[in-house]
N, C-alpha and C positions, 0 to 999 in steps of 0.2 A: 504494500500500500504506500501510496506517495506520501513523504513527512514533507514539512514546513520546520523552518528553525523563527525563532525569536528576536528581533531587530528593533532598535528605535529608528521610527519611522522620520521621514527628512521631507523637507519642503519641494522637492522632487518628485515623491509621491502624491502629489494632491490627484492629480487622472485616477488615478489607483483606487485612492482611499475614499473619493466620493462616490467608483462605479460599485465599490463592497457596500457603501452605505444606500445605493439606488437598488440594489438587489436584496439588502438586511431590510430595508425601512420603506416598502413598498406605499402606493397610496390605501389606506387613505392617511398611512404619516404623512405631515408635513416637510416637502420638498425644503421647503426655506431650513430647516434644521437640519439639512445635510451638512459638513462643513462646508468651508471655502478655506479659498486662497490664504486670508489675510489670518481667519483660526488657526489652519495648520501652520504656518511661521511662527503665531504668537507658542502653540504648543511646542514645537520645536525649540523655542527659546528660553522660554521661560521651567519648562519642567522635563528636559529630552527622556528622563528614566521613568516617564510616566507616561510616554508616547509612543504604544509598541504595534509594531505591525505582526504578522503571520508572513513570513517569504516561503515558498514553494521552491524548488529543487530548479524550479525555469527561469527564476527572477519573478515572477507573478509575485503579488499581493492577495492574499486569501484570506484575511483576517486585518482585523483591527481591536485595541483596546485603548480608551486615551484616561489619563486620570491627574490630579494633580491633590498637594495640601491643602487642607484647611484645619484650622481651629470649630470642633463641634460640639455638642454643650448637652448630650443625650438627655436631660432634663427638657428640654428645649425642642424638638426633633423634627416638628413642621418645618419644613420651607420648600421652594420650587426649585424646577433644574435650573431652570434660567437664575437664581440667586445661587445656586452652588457653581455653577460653572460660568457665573457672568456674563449669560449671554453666548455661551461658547467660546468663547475669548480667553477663561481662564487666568485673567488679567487680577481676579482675587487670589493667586496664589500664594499660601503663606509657606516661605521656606522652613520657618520654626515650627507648625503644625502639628496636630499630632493623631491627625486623620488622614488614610491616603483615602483622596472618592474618587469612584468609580462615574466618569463622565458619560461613558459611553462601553460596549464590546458589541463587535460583529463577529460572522463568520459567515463567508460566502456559504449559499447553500448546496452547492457541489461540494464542497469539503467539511460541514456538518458529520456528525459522528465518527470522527476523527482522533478527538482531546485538546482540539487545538482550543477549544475555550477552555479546557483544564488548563494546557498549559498557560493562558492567557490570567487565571486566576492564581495558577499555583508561582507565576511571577511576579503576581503581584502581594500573596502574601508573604514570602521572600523578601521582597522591599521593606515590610511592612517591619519583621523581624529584622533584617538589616539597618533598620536608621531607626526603631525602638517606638517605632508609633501605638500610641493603642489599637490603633482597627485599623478596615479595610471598610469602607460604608461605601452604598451605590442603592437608588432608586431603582427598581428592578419595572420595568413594565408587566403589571400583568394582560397582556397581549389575547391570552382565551377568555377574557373576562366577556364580551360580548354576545358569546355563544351561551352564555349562563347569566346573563343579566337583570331578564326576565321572570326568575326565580331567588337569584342571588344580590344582595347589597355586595360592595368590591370588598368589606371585611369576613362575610359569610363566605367568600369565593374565594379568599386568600387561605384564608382556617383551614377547607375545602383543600385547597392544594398542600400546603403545607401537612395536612396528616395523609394525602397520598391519595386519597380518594377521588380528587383531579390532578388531571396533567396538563400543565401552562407551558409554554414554549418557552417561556423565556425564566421562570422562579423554577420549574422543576428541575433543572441541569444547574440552577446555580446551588438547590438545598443539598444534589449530588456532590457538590464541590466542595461543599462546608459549609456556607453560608447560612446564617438563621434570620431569621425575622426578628423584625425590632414591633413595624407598625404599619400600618395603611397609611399612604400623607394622599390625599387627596388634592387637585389642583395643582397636581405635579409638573404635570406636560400638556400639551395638546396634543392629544392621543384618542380616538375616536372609539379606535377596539378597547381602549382599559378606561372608557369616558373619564378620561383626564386622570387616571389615579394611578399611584404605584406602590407596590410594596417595598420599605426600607430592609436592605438585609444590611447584616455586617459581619466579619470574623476576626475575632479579638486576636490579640496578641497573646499567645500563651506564654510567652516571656514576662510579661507585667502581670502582677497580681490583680 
């Protein structure tokens, strides 16, 4: 089976990284929150070990993960993606931090059931251990939420997946990963399939008590 190795991704790849994101983030996502040009340089610049692509054995791009610092206050736990990731800009980066978030991951969907979001996760909590952070936090879209909406409020639906009894495209490969649930934040994103809501996962630092 074809591997992919691990790379921080370069302002080179922007063709690349917006046709993974046209293919991960079909309509009725919003096109406008694909990157651009001007996102991927500020990621590049400002956090490069939090901006990893998927390379294929051809040079191809098959993946993306992009994440940077923040300061987060789990007391606290509301807020939007556009306030975590400033717009996609990333431009709120705190070097001193002590949260790495989770902005975004894809995987093209020819190379789904692969590991490459394992490995995508399992470098990121690597980082996480390596520079002493407490967590790993990311708004997870619940993306099957739509097909169960009509029965389900998005916390009944999350419960629902999280104890196994559904399967979401995008929170059931991350609860495989590690990841646990924090909360529902609703008003997350504009996102049609999960009516704007996401579930918060995280995976603490087992270095820190």
């Amino acid at each position: 089976m074809p591997t992919a190795r691990l790379r921080s991704y370069r302002p080179g790849d922007l063709e690349q990284l917006v046709a993974i994101q046209r293919e991960c983030f079909p309509p009725p996502f919003p096109a406008e929150l694909w990157w651009t040009k001007a996102q991927i340089a500020s990621h590049c610049h400002l956090f490069p070990e939090g901006a990893l692509c998927a390379e294929a054995e051809d040079g191809s791009l098959v993946g993306s993960a992009t994440a940077h610092l923040l300061r987060w206050d789990p007391q606290d736990p509301d807020h939007t993606w556009a306030e975590a990731a400033d717009g996609g800009m990333l431009a709120n980066h705190e070097p001193d931090g002590d949260t790495l978030y989770g902005v975004d991951v894809a995987v093209r969907p020819a190379w789904r059931g692969r590991g490459i979001a394992r490995q995508f996760y399992q470098a990121r909590f690597a980082l996480v251990r390596s520079r002493g952070l407490r967590r790993f936090l990311a708004g997870s879209r619940i993306s099957g939420y739509h097909l169960h909406r009509d029965r389900l409020s998005p916390e009944a639906y999350a419960a629902e997946v999280v104890a196994g009894r559904l399967s979401d495209p995008v929170v059931t490969p991350q609860l495989r990963a590690g990841l646990v649930p924090v909360r529902v934040v609703r008003g997350y994103l504009p996102d049609a399939e999960a009516s704007d809501c996401a579930l918060l996962m995280q995976w603490q630092n087992p270095d820190i008590p």
